[in-house]
C-alpha positions as a Markdown table, in Angstrom:
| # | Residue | x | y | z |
|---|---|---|---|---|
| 1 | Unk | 49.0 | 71.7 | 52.0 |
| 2 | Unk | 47.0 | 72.9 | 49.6 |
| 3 | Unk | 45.8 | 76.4 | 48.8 |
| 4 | Unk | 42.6 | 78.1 | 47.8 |
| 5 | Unk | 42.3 | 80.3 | 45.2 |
| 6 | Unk | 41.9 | 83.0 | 47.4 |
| 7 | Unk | 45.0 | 82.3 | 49.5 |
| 8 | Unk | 46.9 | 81.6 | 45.9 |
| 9 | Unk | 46.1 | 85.2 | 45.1 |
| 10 | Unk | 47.1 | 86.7 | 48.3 |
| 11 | Unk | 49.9 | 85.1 | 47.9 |
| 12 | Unk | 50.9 | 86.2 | 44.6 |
| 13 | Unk | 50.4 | 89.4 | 45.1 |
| 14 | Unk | 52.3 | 89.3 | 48.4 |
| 15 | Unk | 55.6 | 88.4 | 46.0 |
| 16 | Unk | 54.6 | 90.6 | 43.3 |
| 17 | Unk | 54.2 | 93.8 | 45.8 |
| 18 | Unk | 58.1 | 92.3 | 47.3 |
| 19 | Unk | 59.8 | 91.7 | 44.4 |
| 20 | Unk | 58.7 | 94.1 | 41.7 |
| 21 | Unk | 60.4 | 97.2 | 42.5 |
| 22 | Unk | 63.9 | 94.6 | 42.5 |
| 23 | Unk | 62.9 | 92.8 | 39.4 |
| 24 | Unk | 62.2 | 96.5 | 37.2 |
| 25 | Unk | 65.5 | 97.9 | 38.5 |
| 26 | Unk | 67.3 | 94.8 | 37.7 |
| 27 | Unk | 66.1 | 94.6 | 34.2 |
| 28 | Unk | 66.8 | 98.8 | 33.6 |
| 29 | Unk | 70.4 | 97.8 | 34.8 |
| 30 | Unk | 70.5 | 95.4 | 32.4 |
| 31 | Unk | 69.4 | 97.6 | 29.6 |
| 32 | Unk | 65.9 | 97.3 | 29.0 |
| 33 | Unk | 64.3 | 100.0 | 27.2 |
| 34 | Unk | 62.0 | 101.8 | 29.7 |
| 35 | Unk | 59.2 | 101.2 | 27.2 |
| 36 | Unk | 59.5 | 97.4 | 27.6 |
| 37 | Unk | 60.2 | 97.0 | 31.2 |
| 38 | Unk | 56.2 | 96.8 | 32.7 |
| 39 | Unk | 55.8 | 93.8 | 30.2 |
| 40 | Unk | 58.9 | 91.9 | 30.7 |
| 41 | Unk | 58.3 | 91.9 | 34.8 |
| 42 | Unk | 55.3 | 90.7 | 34.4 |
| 43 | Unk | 56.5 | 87.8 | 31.9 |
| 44 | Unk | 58.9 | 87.3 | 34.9 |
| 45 | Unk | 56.1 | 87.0 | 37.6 |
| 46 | Unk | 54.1 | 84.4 | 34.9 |
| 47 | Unk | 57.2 | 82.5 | 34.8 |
| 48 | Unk | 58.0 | 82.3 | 38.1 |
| 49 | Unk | 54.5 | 81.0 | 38.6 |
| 50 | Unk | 54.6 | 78.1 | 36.3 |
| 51 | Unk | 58.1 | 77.2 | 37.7 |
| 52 | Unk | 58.8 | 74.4 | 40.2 |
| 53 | Unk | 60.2 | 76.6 | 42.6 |
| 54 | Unk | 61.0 | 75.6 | 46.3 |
| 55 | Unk | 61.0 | 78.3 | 48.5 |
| 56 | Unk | 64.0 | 79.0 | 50.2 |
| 57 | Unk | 63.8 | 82.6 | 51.8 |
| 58 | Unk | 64.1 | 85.7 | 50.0 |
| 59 | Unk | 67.5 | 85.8 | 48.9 |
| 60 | Unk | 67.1 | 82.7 | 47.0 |
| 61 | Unk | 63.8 | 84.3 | 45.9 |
| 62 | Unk | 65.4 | 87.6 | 44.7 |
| 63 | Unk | 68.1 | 85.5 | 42.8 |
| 64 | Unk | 65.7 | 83.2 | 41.4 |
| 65 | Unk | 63.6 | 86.3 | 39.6 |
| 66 | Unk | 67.3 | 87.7 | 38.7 |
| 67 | Unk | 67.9 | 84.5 | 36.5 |
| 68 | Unk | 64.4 | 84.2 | 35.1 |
| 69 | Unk | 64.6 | 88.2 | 34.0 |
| 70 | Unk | 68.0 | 87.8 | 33.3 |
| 71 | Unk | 67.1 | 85.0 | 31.1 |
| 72 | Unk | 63.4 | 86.8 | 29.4 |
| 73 | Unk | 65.5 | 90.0 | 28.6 |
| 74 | Unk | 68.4 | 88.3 | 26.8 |
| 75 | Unk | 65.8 | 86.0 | 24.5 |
| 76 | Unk | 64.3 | 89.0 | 24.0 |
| 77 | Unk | 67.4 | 91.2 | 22.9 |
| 78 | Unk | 67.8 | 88.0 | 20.7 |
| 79 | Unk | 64.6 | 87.5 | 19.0 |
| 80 | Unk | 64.8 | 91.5 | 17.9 |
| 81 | Unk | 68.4 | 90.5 | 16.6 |
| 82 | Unk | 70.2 | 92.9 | 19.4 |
| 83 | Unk | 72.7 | 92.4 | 21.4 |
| 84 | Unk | 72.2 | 92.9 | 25.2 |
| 85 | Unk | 73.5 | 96.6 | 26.4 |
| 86 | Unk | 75.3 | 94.8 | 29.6 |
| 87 | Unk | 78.0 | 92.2 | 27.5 |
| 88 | Unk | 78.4 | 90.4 | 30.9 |
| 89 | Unk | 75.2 | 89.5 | 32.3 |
| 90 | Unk | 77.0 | 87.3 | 34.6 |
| 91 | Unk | 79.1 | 90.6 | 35.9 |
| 92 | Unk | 75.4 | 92.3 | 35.7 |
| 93 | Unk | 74.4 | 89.9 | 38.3 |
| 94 | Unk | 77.6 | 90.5 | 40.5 |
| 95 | Unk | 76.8 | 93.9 | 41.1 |
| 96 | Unk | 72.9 | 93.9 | 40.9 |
| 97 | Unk | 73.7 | 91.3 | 44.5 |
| 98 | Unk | 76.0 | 94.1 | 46.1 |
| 99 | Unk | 73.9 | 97.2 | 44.8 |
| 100 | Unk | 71.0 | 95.6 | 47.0 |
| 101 | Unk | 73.2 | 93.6 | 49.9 |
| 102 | Unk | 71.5 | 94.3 | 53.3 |
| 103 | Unk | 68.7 | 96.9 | 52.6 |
| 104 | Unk | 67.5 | 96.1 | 49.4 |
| 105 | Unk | 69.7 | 99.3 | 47.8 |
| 106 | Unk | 68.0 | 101.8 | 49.9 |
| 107 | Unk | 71.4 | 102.7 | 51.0 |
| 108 | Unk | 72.6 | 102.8 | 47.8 |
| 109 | Unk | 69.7 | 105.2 | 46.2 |
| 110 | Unk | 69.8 | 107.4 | 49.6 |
| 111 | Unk | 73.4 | 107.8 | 49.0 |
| 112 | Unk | 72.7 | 108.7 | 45.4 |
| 113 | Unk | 69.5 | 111.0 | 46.0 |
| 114 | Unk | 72.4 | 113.1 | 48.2 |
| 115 | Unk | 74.9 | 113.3 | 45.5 |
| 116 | Unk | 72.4 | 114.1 | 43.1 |
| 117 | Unk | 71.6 | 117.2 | 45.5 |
| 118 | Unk | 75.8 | 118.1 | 44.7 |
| 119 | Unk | 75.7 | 118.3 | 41.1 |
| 120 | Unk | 76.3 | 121.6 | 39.5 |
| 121 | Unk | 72.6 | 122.7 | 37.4 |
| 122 | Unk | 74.1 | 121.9 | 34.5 |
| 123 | Unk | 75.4 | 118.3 | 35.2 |
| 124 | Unk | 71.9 | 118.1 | 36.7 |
| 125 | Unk | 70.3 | 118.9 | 33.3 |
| 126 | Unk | 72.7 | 116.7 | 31.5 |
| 127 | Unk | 72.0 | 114.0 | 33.9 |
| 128 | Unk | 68.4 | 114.5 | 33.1 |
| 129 | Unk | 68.2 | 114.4 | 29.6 |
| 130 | Unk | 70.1 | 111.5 | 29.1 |
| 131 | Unk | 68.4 | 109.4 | 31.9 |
| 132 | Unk | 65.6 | 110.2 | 32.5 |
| 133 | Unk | 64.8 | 111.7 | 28.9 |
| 134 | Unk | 66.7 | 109.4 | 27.1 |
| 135 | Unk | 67.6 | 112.2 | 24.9 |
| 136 | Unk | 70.6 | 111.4 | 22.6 |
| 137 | Unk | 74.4 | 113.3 | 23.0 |
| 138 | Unk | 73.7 | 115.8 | 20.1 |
| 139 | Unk | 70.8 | 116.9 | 21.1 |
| 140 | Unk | 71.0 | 117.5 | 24.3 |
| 141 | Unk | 74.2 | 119.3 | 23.0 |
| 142 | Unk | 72.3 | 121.2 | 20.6 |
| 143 | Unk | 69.8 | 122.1 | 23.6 |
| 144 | Unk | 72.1 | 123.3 | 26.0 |
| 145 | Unk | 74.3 | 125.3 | 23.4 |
| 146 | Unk | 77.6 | 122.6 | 24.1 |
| 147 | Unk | 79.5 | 120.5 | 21.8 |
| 148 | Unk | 78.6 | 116.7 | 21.9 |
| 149 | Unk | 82.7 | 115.9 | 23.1 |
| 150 | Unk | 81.3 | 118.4 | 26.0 |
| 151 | Unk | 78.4 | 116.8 | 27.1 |
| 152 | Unk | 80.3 | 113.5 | 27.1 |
| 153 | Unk | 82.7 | 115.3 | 29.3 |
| 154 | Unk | 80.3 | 116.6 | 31.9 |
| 155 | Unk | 78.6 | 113.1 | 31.6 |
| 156 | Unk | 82.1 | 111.4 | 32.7 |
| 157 | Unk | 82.9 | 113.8 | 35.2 |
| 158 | Unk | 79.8 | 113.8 | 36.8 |
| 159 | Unk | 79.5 | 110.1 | 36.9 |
| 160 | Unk | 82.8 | 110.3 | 38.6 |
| 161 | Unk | 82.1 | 112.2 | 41.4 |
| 162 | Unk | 78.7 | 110.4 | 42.2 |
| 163 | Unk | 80.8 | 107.2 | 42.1 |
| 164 | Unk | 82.9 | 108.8 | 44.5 |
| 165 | Unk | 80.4 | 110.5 | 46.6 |
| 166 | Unk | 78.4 | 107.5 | 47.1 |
| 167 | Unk | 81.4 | 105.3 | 48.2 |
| 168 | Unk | 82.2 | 108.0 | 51.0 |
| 169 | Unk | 78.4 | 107.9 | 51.9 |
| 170 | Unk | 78.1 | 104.1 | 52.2 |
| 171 | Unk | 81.1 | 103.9 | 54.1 |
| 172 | Unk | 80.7 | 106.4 | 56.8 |
């Protein structure tokens, strides 16, 4: 069966409007610079287009946008000469699957939005400097009036309990 234009756009931005939110966190975990992400999903999306691609049901979907992003961001890393920030995409992969399992990692972020709530301020502030910010170590050391080894500390420590807390959440 063929379909119409109009159908071929509903359906494309049926998958788009699935898959998108999955495709962008995927590529951040992988390392892609928040500045390049917009343009490498949709490179994914125009790929996935001009692929032959049999549809199998939406985990085979999910997978098969993994691999093509997968794929886009490491040329990419490549053409600018710089190596990928995950050295195990297949590892990457691994854990992308069991970050989104069941739900989609709505469990996972839920659990993580309730840590987050834990932190003390300054972990808090750390936290969002570095991520959100993308401020580097010495300068968010310098901002906050710590030593660099400090920040790394409170970085490490907080990481740790989130890790922590979010296991106990996701398994009760």
């Amino acid at each position: 069966m063929r379909l119409t234009p109009q159908q071929t756009d509903v359906v494309v931005e049926e998958l788009v409007h699935r898959h998108q939110g999955a495709v962008r966190g995927f590529l951040s975990y992988m390392g892609c610079a928040v500045d390049r992400v917009d343009d490498l999903v949709q490179d994914v999306f125009l790929s996935f287009l001009s692929a032959r691609f049999e549809d199998r049901g939406e985990a085979a979907t999910r997978a098969f946008l993994r691999r093509i992003a997968r794929n886009l961001f490491l040329k990419m890393r490549e053409r600018e000469q710089r190596h990928p920030i995950v050295l195990d995409p297949d590892a990457a992969e691994r854990a992308w699957v069991e970050f989104e399992r069941d739900d989609g990692g709505i469990g996972y972020r839920d659990a993580l939005r309730r840590c987050l709530g834990e932190v003390s301020e300054r972990a808090s502030e750390v936290l969002r400097l570095r991520y959100e910010e993308r401020v580097r170590l010495t300068q968010i050391a310098g901002t906050l009036g710590m030593t660099e080894s400090g920040v790394k500390s409170v970085l490490v420590r907080t990481k740790r309990k989130l890790k922590a807390c979010i296991e106990r959440r996701l398994v009760s």
